[in-house]
N, C-alpha and C positions, 0 to 999 in steps of 0.2 A: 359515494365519493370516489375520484379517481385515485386509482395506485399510484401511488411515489415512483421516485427513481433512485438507483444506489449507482452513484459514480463512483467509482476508486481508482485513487492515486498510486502508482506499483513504481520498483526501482531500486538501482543498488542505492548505497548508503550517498550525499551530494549529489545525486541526479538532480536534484529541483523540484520533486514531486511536491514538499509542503509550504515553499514559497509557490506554484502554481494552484494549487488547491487553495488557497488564503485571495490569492488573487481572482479566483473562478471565484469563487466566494463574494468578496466585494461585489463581484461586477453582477451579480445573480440577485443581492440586496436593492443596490441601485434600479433593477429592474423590478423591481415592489414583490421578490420572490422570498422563501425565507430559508436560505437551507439547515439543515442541522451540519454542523460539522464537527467530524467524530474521527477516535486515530484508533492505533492498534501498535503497539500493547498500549493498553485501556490503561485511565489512573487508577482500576480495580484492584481488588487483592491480587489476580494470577499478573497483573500487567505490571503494579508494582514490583513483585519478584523477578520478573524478565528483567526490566530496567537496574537493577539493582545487582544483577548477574552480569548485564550485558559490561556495564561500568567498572565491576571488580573484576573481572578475567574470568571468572570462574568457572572451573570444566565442569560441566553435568555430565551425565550419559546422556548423548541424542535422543532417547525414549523419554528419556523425563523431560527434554526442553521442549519434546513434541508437546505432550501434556500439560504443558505449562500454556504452551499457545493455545492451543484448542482447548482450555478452561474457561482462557481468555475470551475468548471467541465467544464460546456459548454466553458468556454471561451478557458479552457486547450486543449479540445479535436478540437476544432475550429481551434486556434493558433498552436499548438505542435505535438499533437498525430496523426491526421488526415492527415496530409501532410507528416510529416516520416513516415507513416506506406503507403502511397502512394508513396511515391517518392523511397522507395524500402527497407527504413532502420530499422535498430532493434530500437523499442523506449524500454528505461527501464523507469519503474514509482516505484515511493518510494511512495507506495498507490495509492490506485485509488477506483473505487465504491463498492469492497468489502470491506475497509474500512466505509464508509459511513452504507451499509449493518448490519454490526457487532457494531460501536459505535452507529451510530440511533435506531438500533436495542435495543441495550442497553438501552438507552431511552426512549422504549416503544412503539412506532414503529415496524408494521409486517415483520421482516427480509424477508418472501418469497414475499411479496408484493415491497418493494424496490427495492429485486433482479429483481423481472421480470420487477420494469418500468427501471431499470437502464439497463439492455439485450435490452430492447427496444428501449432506447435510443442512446446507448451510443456501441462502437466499442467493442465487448468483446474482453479478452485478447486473445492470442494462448496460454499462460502457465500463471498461479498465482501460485506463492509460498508462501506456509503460513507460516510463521517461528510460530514455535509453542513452546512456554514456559511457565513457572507456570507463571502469573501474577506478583507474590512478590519479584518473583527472577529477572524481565522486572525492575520493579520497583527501586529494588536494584542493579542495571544495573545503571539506569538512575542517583540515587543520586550518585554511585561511581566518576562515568567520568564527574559530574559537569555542569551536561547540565541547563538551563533554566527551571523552575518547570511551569508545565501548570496544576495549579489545575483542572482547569474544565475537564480535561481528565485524568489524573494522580490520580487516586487513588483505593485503592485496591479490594473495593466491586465491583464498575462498573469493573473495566478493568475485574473480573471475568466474569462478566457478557455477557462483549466485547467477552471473550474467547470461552464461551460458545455457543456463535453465530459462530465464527469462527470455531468451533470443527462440528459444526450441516451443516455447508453448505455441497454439495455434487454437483458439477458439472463435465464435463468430463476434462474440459481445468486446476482443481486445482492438485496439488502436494504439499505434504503436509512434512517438514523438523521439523527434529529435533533438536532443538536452543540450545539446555539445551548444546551439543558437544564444543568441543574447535572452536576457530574460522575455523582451518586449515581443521580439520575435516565439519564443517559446508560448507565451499567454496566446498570443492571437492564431497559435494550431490552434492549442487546448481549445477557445473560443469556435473555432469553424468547426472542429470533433462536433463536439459538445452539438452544435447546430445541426450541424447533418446528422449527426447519430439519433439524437433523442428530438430534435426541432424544440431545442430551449434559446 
């Protein structure tokens, strides 16, 4: 059986990654394909604790929220990603350890140092998309459509910060989108990426 593919969706908080991932998604059904689609932080034990931190403000030490992600992870890539990308499927992830990378980064943490234990570790994607937007404008995304405010990651100086990490990576598997576009326009990169990169 041929090996799967692992696309992931990367980006500050309001880039578009999980409304273009939803929509990659559709259009990959339509074409009688079946992807699994999968996020980060997981509804797991360590993804609920994230989520549940990220909502109440709450300061950790940097070292435990590392921990927290990378529990996550493993159990993710263990349970989910590991087995659809062996059993022959496309997995989509709405983040994955370029995230980690870019907000620990953020943090204070060596982004080239993450990156390579997380290559080490962990199954690299075949394509990351970064959706790439001004931070304020992600921001002003987020309070328009009324979503849930996650202080501890939502706010303007860091998520620069986050961006800045993301602007700096350089690997051969990333592709990098213009978010600032209408949605329509935004889907039909993602859609040619997607084509040229993998020929799905």
């Amino acid at each position: 059986m041929n090996r799967g593919r692992l696309v992931v969706f990367e980006g500050v908080d309001g880039s578009g990654k999980s409304t273009q991932l939803g929509l990659l998604a559709e259009q990959l059904r339509e074409s009688h394909l079946a992807p699994i689609v999968t996020k980060e932080p997981t509804d797991g034990r360590w993804g609920r604790k994230i989520r549940a931190m990220a909502r109440s403000g709450e300061v950790i030490a940097p070292e435990e929220e590392l921990r927290w992600f990378l529990e996550d992870r493993r159990e993710h890539v263990e349970k989910v990603m590991r087995p659809g990308i062996e059993a022959g499927r496309i997995v989509l992830s709405d983040r994955y350890y370029l995230s980690t990378v870019a907000y620990q980064g953020a943090r204070g943490f060596d982004p080239q140092a993450l990156l390579a234990q997380a290559e080490a570790e962990f199954p690299m994607p075949d394509l990351a998309l970064i959706f790439e937007l001004d931070p304020e404008a992600g921001l002003a995304r987020v309070q328009a459509r009324g979503d849930a405010a996650e202080p501890t990651f939502e706010e303007a100086g860091f998520l620069a910060r986050v961006a800045a990490v993301f602007r700096a990576l350089d690997r051969p598997y990333l592709a990098r989108i213009d978010a600032s576009r209408p949605i329509e326009a935004v889907a039909r990169a993602v859609r040619e990426t997607v084509r040229e990169r993998l020929a799905i």
